[in-house]
N, C-alpha and C positions, 0 to 999 in steps of 0.2 A: 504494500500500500504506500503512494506515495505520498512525503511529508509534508503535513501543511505549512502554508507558505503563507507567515503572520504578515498583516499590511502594516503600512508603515502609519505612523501618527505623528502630526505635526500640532504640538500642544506646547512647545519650550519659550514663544514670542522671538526665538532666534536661532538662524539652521545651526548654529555652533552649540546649542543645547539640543536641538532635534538632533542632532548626530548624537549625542550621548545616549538619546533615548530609541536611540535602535537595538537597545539590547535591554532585558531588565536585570540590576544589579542587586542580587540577594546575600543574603547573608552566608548561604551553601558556593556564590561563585553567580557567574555570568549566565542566566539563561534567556531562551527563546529570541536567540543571534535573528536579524533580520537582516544583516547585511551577510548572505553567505558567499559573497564573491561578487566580484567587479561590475559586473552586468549588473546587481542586485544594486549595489554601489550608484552609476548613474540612474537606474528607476528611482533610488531615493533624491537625489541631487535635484532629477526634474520636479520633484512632488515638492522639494523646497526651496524652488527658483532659484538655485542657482546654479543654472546649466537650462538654456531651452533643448528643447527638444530635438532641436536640429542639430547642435552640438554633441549630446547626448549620444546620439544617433550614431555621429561620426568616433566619437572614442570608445564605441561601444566593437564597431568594424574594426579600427586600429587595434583595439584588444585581440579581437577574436585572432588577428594575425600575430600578434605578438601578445602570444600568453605570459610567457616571462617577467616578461614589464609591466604586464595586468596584474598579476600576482604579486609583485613587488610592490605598485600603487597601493591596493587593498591592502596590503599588511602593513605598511605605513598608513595607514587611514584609522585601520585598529586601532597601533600606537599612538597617533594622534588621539583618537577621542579618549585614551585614560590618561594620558595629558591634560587634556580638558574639563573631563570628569573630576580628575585629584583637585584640580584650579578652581574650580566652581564649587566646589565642596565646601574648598576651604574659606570659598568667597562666604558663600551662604552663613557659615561658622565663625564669621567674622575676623578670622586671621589666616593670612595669605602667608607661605613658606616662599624663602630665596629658591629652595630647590625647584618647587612648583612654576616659579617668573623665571627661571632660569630652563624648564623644557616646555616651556609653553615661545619665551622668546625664541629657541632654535628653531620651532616650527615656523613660528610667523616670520622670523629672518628670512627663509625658506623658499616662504610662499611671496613675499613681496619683494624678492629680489626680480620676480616678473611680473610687476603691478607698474604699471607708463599712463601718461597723460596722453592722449592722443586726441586728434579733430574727430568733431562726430559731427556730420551732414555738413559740415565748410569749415574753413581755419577759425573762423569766430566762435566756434563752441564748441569746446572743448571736454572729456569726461575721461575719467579713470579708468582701466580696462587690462587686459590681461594680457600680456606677451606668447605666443607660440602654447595657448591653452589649445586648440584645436592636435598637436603634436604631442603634446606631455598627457600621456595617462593621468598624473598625479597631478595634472590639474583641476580636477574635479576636487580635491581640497583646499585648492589656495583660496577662493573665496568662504570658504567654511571659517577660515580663518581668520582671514579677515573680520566677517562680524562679529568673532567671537574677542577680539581684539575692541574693536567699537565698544562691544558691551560692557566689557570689564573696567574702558577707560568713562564709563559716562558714569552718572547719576542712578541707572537703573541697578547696575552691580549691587547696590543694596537690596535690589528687591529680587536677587536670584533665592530661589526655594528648592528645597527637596519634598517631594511627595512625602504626606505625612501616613501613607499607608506601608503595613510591613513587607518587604520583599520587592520591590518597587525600585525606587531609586531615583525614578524621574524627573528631570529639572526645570524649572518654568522662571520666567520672569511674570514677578507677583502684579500686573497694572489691574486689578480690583479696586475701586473704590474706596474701602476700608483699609485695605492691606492685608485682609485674611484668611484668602486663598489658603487654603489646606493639601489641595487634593490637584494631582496634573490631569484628570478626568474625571469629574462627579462622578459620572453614569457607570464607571468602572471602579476606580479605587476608593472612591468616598463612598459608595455603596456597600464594599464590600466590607470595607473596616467598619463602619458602622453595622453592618448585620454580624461583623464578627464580636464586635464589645455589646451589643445586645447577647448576646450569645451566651458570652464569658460574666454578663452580672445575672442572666437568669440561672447560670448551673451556679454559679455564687450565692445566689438564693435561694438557690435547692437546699445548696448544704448547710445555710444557717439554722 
């Protein structure tokens, strides 16, 4: 029987926490991988703009001829998002490690040694853009990183969260109203922790 093939979910307010949240981070270890290889890789990219389709399309062919260098992408991608993960963590926690700014800088050095100014529709307007991302497999992370970069340096970096459900892991940037966001999916994780502590005070009240 063939293995089901989890969709992807885009709930983190920035694709440098939707990359984290391609996998859930449990207390046993990593389960329910969503990124199982390269192909899998740019279907996520397109679902979080960055990579059109047409792009996508094209290092998805470059892959298929050059598996090597697709494999090597994707496992630098891994290593990036527990980069990002450990970074974000700590943000959340409120205290950032040199170690964490120091493998999060190598990636973003990295990625923005191909990031140019160029004209976009005449020399008078001008916009940021990617060098030889159509060529480099592993350019389907350098904007991953980039926002993830944005994020950390703005205002928001205080309101990164972790899902308040067990087993979970998931990361969001809190923009609620209050600030109290709990949950990186009501319908999923806030449901379920709550039917699980309903649970645990009624056998609680069994035994008093």
């Amino acid at each position: 029987m063939p293995q089901e093939v989890l969709p992807f979910k885009y709930v983190g307010g920035n694709p440098a926490l939707d990359l984290v949240n391609t996998v859930d981070w449990t207390r046993e270890g990593l389960k329910d991988e969503r990124l199982d290889d390269y192909e899998r890789l740019t279907r996520w990219a397109e679902g979080a703009d960055v990579l059109s389709p047409e792009l996508a399309a094209k290092l998805r062919r470059k892959a298929a001829q050059n598996p090597d260098e697709a494999s090597t992408a994707y496992r630098a991608t891994l290593r990036a998002r527990e980069v990002l993960r450990r970074l974000f963590l700590e943000l959340a926690n409120g205290s950032v490690s040199a170690g964490s700014l120091a493998d999060f800088n190598r990636i973003l050095a990295s990625a923005i040694r191909h990031l140019r100014v160029a004209p976009h529709g005449s020399a008078r307007h001008l916009q940021l853009g990617w060098e030889d991302q159509e060529r480099r497999l592993d350019s389907v992370l350098w904007p991953v990183v980039w926002s993830g970069a944005a994020l950390i340096a703005s205002e928001e970096a205080s309101r990164i969260r972790v899902c308040g459900s067990e087993d979970c892991g998931w990361m969001y940037v809190d923009r609620s109203r209050n600030g109290f966001r709990r949950w990186c999916q009501m319908e999923s994780c806030g449901t379920r922790e709550k039917t699980r502590r309903r649970r645990q005070s009624a056998e609680a009240g069994s035994r008093s």
